[in-house]
C-alpha positions in Angstrom: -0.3 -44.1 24.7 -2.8 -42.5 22.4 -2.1 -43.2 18.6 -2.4 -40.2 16.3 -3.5 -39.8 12.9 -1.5 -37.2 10.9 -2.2 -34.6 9.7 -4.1 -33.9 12.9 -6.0 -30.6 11.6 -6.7 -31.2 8.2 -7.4 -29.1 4.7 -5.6 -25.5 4.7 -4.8 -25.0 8.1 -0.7 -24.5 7.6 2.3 -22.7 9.6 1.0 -24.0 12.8 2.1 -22.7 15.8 1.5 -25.0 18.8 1.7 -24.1 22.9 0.7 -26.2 25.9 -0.8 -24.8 28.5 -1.7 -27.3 32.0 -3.0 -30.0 30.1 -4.7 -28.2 27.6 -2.7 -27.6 23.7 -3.5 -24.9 21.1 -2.6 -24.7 17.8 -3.1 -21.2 15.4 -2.8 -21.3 12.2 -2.7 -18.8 9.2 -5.5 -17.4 7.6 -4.5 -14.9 4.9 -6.9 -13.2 3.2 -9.5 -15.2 5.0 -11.9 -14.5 7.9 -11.8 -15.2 10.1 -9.1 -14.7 11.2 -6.0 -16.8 12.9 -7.9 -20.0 13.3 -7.9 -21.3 16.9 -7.9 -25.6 17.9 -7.5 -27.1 20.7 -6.9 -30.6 22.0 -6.2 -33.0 25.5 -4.4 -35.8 23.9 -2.4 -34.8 20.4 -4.7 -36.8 18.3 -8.4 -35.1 18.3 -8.7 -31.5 17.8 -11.7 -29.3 17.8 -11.9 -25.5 16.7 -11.7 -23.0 19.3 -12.5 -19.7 18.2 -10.3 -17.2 16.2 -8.1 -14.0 17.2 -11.1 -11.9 16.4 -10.3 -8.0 15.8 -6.7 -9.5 14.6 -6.9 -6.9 11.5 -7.8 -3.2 12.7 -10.6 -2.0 11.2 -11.7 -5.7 10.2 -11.0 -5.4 6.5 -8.3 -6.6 4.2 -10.1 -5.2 1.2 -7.7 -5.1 -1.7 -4.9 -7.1 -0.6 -3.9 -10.1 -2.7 -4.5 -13.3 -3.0 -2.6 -15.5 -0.6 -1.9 -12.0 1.2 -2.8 -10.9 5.1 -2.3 -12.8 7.6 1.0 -14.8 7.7 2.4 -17.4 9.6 0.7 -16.1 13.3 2.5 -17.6 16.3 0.9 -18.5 19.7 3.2 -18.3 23.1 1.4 -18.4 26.9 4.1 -16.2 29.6 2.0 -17.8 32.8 -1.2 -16.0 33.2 -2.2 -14.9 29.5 -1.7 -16.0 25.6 0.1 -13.5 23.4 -0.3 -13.8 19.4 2.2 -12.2 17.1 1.9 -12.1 13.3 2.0 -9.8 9.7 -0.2 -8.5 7.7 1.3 -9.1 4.0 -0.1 -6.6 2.1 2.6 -7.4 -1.6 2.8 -10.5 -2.8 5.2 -11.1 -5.2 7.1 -8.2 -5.2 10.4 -7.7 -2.9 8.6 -5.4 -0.4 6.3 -7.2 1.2 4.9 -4.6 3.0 4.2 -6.1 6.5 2.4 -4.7 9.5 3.4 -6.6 12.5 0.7 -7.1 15.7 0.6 -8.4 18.7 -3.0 -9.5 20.6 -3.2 -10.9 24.3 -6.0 -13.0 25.5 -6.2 -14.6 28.9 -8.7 -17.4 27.4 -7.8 -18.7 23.7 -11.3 -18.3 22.9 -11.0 -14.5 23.5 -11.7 -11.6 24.0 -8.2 -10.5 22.4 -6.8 -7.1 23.1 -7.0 -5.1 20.2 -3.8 -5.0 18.3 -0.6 -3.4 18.8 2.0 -2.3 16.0 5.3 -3.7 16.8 8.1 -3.3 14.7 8.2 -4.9 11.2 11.5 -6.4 9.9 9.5 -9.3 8.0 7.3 -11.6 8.3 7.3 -14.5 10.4 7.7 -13.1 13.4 7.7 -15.2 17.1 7.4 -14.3 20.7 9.5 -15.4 23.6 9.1 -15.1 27.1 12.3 -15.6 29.0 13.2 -14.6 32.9 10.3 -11.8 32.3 11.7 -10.7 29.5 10.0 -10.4 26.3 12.0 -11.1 23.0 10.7 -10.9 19.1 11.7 -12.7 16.5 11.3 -12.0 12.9 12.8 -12.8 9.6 14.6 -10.2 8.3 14.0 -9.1 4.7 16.2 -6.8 2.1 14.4 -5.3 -0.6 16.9 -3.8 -2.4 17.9 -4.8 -6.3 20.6 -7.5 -5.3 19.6 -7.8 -1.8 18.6 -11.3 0.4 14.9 -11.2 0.3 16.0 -13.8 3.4 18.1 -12.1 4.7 18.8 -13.9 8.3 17.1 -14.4 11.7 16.9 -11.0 14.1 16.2 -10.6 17.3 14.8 -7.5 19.9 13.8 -7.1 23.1 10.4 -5.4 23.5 9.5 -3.8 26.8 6.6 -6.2 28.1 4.1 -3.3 28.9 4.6 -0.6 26.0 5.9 -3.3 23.2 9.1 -0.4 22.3 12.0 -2.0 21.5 14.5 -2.3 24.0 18.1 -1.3 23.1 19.9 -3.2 19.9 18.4 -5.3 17.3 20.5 -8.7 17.0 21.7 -10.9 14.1 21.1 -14.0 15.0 21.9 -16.7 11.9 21.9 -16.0 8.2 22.4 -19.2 6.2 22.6 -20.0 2.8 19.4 -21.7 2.1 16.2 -19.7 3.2 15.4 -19.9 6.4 12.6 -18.1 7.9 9.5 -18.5 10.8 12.2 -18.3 13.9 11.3 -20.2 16.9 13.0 -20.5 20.4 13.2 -23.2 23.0 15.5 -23.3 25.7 16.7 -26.6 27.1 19.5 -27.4 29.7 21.8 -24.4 28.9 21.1 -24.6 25.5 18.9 -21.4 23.7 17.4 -23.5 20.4 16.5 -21.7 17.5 13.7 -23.8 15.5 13.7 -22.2 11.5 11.7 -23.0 8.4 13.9 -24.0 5.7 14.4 -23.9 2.3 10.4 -22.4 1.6 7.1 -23.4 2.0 6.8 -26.0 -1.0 8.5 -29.6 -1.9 12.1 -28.3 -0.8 10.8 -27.4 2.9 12.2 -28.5 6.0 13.1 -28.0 9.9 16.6 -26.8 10.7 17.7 -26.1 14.3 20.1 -23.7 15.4 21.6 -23.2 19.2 23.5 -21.1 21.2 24.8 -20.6 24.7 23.6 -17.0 24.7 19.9 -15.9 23.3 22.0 -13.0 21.1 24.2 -15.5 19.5 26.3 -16.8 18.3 24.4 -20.1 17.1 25.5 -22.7 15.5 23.5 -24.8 13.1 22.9 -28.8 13.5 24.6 -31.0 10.5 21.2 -32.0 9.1 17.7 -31.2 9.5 15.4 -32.5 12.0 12.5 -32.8 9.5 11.9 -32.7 6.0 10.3 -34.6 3.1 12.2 -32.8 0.1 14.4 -35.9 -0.7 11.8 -38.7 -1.1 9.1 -37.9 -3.3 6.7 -41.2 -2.3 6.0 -40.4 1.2 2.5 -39.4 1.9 3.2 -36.3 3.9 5.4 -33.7 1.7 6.1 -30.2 2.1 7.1 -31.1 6.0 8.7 -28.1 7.3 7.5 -25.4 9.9 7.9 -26.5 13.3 7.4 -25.6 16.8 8.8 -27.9 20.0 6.5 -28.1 22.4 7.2 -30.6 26.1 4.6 -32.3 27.2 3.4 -33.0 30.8 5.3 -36.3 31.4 8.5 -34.3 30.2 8.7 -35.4 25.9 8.4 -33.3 23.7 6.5 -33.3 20.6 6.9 -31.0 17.0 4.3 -29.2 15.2 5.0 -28.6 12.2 3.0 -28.3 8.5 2.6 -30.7 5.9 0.9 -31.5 2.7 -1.2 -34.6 0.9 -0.7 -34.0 -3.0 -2.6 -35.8 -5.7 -0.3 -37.3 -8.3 -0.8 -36.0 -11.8 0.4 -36.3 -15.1 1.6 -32.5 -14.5 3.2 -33.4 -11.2 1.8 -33.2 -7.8 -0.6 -30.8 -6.7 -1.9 -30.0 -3.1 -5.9 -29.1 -3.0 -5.9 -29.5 0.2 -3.8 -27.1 1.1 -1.1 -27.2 3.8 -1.8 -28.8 6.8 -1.2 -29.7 10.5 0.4 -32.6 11.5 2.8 -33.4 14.9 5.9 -35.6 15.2 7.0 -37.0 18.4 10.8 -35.8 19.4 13.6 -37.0 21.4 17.2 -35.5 22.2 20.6 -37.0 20.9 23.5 -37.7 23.3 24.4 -34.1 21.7 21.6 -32.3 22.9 20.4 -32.1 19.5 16.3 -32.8 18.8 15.6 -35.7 16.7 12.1 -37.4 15.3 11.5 -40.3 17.9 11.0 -42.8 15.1 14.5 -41.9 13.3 15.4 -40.4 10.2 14.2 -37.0 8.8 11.1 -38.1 7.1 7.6 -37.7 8.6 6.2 -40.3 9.9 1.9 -40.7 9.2 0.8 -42.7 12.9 2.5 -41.3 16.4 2.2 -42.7 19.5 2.0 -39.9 22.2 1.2 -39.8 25.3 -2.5 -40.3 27.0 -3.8 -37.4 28.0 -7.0 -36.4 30.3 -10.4 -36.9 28.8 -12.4 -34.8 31.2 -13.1 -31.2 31.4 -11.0 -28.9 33.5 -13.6 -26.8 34.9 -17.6 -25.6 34.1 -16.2 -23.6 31.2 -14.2 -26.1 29.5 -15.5 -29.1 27.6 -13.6 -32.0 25.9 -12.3 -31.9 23.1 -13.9 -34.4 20.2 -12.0 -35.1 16.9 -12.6 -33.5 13.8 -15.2 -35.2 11.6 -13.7 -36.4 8.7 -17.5 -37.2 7.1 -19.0 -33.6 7.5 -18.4 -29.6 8.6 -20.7 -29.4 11.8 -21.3 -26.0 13.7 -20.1 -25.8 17.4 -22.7 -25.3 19.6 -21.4 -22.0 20.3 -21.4 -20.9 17.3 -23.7 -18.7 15.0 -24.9 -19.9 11.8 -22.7 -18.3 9.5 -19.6 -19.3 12.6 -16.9 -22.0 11.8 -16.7 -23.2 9.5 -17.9 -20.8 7.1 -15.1 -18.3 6.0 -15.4 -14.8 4.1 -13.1 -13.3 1.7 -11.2 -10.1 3.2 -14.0 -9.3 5.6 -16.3 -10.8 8.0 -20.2 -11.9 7.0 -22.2 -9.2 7.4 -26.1 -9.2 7.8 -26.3 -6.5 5.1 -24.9 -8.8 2.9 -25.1 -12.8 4.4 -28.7 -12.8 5.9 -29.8 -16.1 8.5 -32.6 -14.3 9.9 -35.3 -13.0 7.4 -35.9 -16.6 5.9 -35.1 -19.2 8.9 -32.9 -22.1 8.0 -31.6 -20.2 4.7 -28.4 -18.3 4.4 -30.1 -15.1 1.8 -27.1 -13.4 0.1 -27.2 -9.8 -1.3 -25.1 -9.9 -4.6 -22.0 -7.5 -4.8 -18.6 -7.6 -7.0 -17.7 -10.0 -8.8 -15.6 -13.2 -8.3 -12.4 -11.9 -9.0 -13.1 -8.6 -6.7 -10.8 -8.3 -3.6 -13.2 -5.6 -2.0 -16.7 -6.9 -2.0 -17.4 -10.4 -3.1 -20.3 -12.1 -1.4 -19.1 -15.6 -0.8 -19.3 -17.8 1.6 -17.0 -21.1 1.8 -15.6 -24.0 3.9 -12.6 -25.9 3.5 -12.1 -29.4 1.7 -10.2 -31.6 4.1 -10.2 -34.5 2.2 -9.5 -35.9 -1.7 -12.8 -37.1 -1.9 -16.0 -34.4 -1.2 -19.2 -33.7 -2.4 -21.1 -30.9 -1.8 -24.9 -29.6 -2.6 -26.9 -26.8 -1.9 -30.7 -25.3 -2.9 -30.4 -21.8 -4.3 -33.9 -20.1 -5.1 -33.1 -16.9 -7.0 -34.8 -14.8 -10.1 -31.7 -13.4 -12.3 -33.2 -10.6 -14.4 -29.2 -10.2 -16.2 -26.4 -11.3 -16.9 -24.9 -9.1 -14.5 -26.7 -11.2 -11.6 -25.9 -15.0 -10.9 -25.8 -17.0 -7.8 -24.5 -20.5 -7.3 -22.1 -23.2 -5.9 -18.4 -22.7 -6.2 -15.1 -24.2 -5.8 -12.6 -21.6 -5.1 -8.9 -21.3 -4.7 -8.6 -17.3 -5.7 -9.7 -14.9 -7.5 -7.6 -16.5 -10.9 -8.8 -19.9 -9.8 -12.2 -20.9 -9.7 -15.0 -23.0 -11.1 -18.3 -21.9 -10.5 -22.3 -23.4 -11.5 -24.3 -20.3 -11.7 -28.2 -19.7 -11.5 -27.8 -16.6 -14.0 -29.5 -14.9 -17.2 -28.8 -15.8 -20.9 -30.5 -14.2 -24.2 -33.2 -16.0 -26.1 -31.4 -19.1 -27.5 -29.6 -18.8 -30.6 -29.2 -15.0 -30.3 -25.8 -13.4 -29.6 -24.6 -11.9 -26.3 -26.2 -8.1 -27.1 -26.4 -6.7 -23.7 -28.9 -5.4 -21.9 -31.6 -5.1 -25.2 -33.6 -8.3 -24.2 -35.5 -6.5 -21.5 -38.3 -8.8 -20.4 -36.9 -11.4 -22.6 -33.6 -14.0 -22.0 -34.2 -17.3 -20.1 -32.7 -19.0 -16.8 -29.9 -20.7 -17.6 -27.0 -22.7 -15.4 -23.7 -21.3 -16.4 -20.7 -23.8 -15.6 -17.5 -21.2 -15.5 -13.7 -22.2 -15.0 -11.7 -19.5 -14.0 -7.7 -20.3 -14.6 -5.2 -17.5 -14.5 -6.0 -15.1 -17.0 -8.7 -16.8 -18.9 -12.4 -17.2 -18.2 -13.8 -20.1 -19.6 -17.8 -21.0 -20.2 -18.2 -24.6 -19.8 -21.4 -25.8 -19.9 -25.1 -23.7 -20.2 -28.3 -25.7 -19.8 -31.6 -24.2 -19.5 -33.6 -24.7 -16.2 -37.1 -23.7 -14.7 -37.0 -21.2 -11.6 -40.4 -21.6 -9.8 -39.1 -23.1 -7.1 -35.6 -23.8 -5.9 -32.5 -25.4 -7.7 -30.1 -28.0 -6.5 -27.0 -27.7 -7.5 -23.8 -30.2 -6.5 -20.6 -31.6 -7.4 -18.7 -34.2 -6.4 -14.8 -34.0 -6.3 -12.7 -37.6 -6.6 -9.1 -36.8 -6.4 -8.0 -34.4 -9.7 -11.7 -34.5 -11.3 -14.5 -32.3 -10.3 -17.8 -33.0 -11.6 -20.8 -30.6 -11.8 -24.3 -31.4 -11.6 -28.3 -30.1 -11.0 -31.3 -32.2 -9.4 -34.0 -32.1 -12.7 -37.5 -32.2 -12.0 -37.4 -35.9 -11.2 -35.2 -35.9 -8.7 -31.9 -37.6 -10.9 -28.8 -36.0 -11.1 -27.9 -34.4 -14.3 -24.4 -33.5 -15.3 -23.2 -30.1 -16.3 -20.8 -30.1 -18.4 -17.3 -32.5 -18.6 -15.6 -33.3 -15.9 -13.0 -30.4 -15.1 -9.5 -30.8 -13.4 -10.2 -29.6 -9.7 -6.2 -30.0 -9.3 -5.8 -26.3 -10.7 -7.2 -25.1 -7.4 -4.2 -26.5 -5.5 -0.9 -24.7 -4.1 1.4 -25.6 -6.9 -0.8 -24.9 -10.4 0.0 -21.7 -12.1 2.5 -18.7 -12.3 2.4 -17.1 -9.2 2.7 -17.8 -5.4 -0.4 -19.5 -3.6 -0.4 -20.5 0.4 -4.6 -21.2 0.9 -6.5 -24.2 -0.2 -9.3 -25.5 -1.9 -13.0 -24.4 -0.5 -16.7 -25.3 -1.3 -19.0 -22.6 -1.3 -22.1 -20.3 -2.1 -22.1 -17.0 -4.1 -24.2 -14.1 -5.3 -23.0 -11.2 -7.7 -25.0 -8.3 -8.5 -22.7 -5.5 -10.7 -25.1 -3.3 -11.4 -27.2 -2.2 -8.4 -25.7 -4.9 -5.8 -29.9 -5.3 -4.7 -30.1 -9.0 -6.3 -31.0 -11.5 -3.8 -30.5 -15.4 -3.8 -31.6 -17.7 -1.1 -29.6 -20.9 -0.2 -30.8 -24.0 1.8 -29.4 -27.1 3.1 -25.8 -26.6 2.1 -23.8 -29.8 2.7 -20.4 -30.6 2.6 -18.9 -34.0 3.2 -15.5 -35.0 3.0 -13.9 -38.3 3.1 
C-alpha cells in the first residue's frame, strides 16, 4: 500500500476531475481566468503527482480579455472512451449576475499532454458540464440554470445525447434530479446495474459536499442516497473543509477511489479564510451492502492520510517517464518546459515575447509595461501559485521609472480588487505634493508598498532607493501576515512598511464571489506609452 498525503495537488488547483487510464491517472483542474489553461497532472500511485501539460487552445482565439475575475474556465472534466481523452467545460463570461453566460467546449487529445483538437461548441445549459461514454454512446451532462426573476439559478441535473462525430444533440434533453439544496458538477458511474450520478452539493464554500444519486435507467428516474458520501460542512476543526466535488474513479486491483476538492483555511479573528485556494485531494471508497459508495475509513468527513494501493514505478514506454511528487520546498520547471512554462501563469492570455521577453537578456525574464493592475485586457504579470501557509519569495528587478505612470515590482495577487504590490516606481521631489507630470527631469526612485482591497487603494509604505544597479525585493508570508522587504546596499533585509494581512487574498474575504487562490509574482505597468521596460532576475519562490 502506498500512503498518501492529502491534498495531493496542492494551492488553487480545485474542481478536479480525475480518469485512469492503464496504469496511468490524470487529474484537470479549473483555471478561470488564468493561463494556461485546464491544468494537466498525472500520477502512478495516488500519492505523487507531477504537472502534465494543459489543454492548450482550450479558449478560441487564446484570449479571455475582459472577463471577470474568477470568470472563464469552470469546473473542466476529463473522460478517456478507449483510444483518446475528451475534455468538456464553460467559459463563464458573468459572474455574479443570473446569466452566466457560458460557452460550452469540447477538445479530444489522444495523449494528455496534447495536441488537443481545437474546440467545439456544444450546447450550453450551464456550467459544469461532464462527458459520458456508454455502449458507444456519447451522453452530456450539465447543470441546468434558470435566469429568470424567481427562477432556480440551480435548477436540476440534464442530460443529452450528442452524436459522437458531429457533437449535435441527439433527440430529447432529460431531467435527471432537481433537489432542494444546490446541486451542480454532474458525474456518472455505472456499477452492477446501477447508473450513479456523483453531484456537488450545497456550493463551492464551507456548506459543500458529495451527494449521490442512482437509477436503473441513464434518463431517470434517480433516486438520491439518505446522506452524503463526503462533506466537511458540520465540523468546523477538521483540517480539510470545503470537501465537496467528486469524481469515482476504480482502480486496477478493482477499488475505487474519489477525487474530490478541498480547502486548508487559516483561522482568524474574522473567521477562516482559504489563501490557498481550493485544492485536490482523493479519498479511498468502498460500497455498502446497498450498493451505495461510502469513504473506506467511515463517516462523511475527509480523512488527511489514505492508504491506496501500490502502483508501478517505472515508465510505460520511451515517451513516458515517472512521475515524481510535487516539491513542497520550491516551483521547479519541467524539463520540457520553456522558461516562462509551468509554473508561471498569465492573466487572460498567454506570455507573449512582445510583452514577457527570456531571450534578449539570458537568465532574465524583461517585461514590457502595459495596463494597470486592475486591467482585465493587458496586464503584464506573471505569477505562480502558493501551495503552502508558509512562502517567501524574492526577485531582482533592474528598471529606470521616469513616472508615476511606470512601476515594476513583486506582487501578491488574488484579483484585480485584491492585491499587494512593492513597486520600483517614480515619486516627486520629497515634501512636494502629487502635481503630475511638471517634475520633468526631477522626482526620485522610490519603493511604493500598495494594498489593493475591494474598492480602495491604499499606499503603505514609500522609501527612497538608488537604481544603478538592480533591486531585491522579497516578502515572506507566515500564515495571515505578509511582510514586505528590500536588500539595502549591505546586503540586510530592510522592511517596507507594517506587516499587512495576506488573508484578504483568500476565497472567503470580501463582497463578491472568488474561486482562484493566492499567487506570487512579477509586474510592469507602463499607462502612457506601454514602452517601459523592467528586467527581473532570479525569481524564487519557496513554499513550505
Amino acid at each position: 500500500m502506498t500512503l498518501l498525503h492529502n491534498p495531493v495537488i496542492r494551492g488553487f488547483a480545485p474542481d478536479p476531475s480525475m480518469v485512469r487510464v492503464g496504469d496511468r491517472y490524470y487529474v484537470a483542474t479549473s483555471s478561470f481566468e488564468w493561463f494556461p489553461t485546464i491544468p494537466l497532472h498525472r500520477s502512478r500511485d495516488l500519492a505523487h503527482w507531477e504537472y502534465a501539460g494543459h489543454v492548450e487552445g482550450a479558449v478560441p482565439g487564446n484570449s479571455l480579455a475582459g472577463v471577470p475575475d474568477s470568470g472563464g474556465i469552470w469546473a473542466p472534466s476529463l473522460s478517456w472512451d478507449g483510444e483518446r481523452f475528451w475534455v468538456v467545460y464553460s467559459i463563464v463570461r458573468s459572474v455574479g449576475t443570473p446569466y452566466f453566460d457560458t460557452d460550452t467546449y469540447v477538445c479530444t487529445a489522444t495523449e494528455a499532454s496534447g495536441a488537443w483538437t481545437a474546440p467545439r461548441r456544444i450546447a450550453s445549459h450551464g456550467f459544469d458540464p461532464a462527458l459520458f461514454h456508454d455502449e458507444g454512446r456519447l451522453w452530456l451532462l450539465n447543470l441546468q440554470n434558470d435566469h429568470r426573476p424567481g427562477g432556480r439559478r440551480f435548477a436540476g441535473i440534464v442530460l443529452t445525447e450528442l452524436d459522437r462525430e458531429t457533437l449535435a444533440p441527439v433527440g430529447d434533453t432529460h431531467l435527471l434530479l432537481q433537489h432542494e439544496r444546490l446541486v451542480e458538477g454532474p458525474k456518472l458511474v455505472r456499477k452492477d446495474g446501477w447508473y450513479h450520478l456523483v453531484l456537488a452539493e450545497g456550493g463551492t464554500g464551507f456548506e459543500h459536499g458529495v451527494l449521490m444519486a442512482r437509477s436503473r435507467e441513464i434518463t431517470g428516474p434517480y433516486e438520491l442516497d439518505d446522506r452524503p458520501l463526503l462533506t466537511s460542512r458540520d465540523d468546523p476543526s477538521l483540517e480539510l473543509q470545503k470537501a465537496g466535488h467528486g469524481e469515482l474513479v476504480q482502480l486496477p486491483d478493482g477499488s475505487w477511489v474519489l477525487s474530490h476538492l478541498t480547502a486548508r483555511p487559516l483561522h482568524t479573528a474574522d473567521g477562516p479564510r482559504c489563501t490557498l485556494g481550493r485544492e485536490t485531494a482523493v479519498q479511498a471508497v468502498t460500497w455498502d451492502a446497498e450498493g451505495w459508495p461510502r469513504l473506506r475509513h467511515g463517516g462523511a468527513h475527509p480523512a488527511v492520510d489514505v492508504d491506496v494501493p501500490t502502483g508501478p514505478t517505472g515508465p510505460a514506454d520511451e515517451k513516458d517517464t515517472p512521475a515524481e511528487p510535487l516539491r513542497r520546498s520550491s516551483h521547479q520547471l519541467p524539463p520540457t518546459e520553456t522558461p516562462l512554462g509551468w509554473p508561471w501563469s498569465t492573466l487572460r492570455a498567454a506570455p507573449d515575447p512582445s510583452w514577457a521577453d527570456t531571450a534578449v537578456r539570458p537568465g532574465w525574464i524583461r517585461l514590457r509595461g502595459r495596463h494597470g493592475p486592475e486591467s482585465r485586457w493587458a496586464h503584464s504579470l506573471l505569477a505562480q501559485r502558493i501551495t503552502e501557509h508558509r512562502a517567501e519569495a524574492e526577485v531582482s528587478v533592474e528598471a529606470r521609472p521616469r513616472s508615476f505612470t511606470q512601476a515594476a515590482g513583486l506582487v501578491l495577487w488574488y484579483h484585480t480588487e485584491s492585491y499587494l504590490a512593492l513597486d520600483l516606481t517614480w515619486a516627486e521631489p520629497e515634501g512636494d505634493g502629487q502635481h503630475g507630470q511638471q517634475w520633468r527631469g526631477g522626482g526620485r526612485t522610490v519603493l511604493s508598498l500598495v494594498e489593493r482591497d475591494e474598492g480602495e487603494t491604499r499606499q503603505v509604505a514609500v522609501v527612497d532607493v538608488e537604481v544603478e544597479s538592480a533591486v531585491t525585493l522579497g516578502v515572506t508570508v507566515e500564515g495571515a501576515v505578509a511582510r514586505f522587504w528590500y536588500v539595502d546596499g549591505v546586503g540586510a533585509r530592510t522592511p517596507v512598511g507594517p506587516d499587512l494581512d495576506f488573508s484578504r487574498l483568500s476565497d472567503d474575504y470580501g463582497s463578491r464571489l472568488r474561486f482562484t487562490g493566492a499567487m506570487a509574482g512579477i509586474h510592469a505597468v507602463d499607462l502612457v506609452d506601454a514602452a517601459f521596460t523592467a528586467d527581473f532576475g532570479g525569481f524564487r519562490l519557496s513554499c513550505g
